[in-house]
C-alpha positions in Angstrom: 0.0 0.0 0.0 1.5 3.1 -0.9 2.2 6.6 1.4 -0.5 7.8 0.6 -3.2 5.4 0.7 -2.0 5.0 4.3 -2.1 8.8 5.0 -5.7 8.2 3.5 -6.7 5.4 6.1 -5.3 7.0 9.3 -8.2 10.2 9.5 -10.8 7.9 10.1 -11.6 4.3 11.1 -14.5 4.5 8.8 -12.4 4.8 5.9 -11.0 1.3 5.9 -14.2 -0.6 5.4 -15.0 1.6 2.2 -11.9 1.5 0.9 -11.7 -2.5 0.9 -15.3 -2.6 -0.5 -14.2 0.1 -3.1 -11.0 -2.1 -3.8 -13.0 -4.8 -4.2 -15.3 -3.4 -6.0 -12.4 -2.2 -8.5 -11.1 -5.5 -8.6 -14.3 -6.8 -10.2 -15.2 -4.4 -12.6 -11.2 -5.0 -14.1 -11.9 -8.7 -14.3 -15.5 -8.2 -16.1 -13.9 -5.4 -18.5 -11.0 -7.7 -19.5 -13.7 -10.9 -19.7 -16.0 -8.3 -22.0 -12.8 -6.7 -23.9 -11.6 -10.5 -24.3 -14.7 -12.3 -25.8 -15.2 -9.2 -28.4 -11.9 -9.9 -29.5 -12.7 -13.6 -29.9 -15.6 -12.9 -31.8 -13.9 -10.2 -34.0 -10.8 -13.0 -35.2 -13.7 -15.4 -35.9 -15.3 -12.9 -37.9 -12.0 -12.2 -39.8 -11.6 -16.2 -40.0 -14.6 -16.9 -41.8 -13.4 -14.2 -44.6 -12.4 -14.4 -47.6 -8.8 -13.3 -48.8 -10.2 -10.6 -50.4 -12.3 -9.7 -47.4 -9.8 -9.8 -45.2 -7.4 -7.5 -47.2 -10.4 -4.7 -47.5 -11.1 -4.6 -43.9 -7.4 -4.5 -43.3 -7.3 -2.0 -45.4 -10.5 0.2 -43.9 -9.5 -0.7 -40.2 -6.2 1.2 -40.4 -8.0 3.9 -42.5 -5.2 3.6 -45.5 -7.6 5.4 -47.9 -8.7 8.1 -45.7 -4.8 8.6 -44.7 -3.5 8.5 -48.7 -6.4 11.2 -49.1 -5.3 13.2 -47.1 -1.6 13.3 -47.9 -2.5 14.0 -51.7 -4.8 17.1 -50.4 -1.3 18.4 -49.0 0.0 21.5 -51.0 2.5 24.3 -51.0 0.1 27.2 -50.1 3.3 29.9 -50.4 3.9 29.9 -46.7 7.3 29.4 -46.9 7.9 31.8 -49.9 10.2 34.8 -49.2 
């Protein structure tokens, strides 16, 4: 437990009992979020599994946003900022 979790704990003896329930409470809602985060992953590699090659190469393609990012390159111009 660190400084100042302890500094926390010694104003009042009420504090403790909330703090374990709040730790506990912490505790559980990390184990459901990695359980949730963890079985949409799952589901999203089964997904890409039952593509095609094809498939699989577009949504490559439109998860990193390649298009989007090779739009927006080619829109870059020299607008004379640096002209002297």
């Amino acid at each position: 437990m660190s400084s100042n979790n302890k500094t926390i704990l010694s104003f009042s003896k009420k504090i403790l009992p909330l703090w374990e329930i709040e730790k506990g409470v912490s505790t559980e809602s990390i184990a459901v979020a990695k359980e949730e985060a963890l079985t949409f992953l799952a589901k999203e590699r089964e997904k890409i599994m039952r593509m095609s090659h094809k498939e699989a190469l577009k949504e490559l393609i439109k998860v990193h946003k390649i298009e989007s990012k090779i739009k927006t390159i080619s829109a870059i111009a020299d607008n004379g900022l640096f002209t002297i």
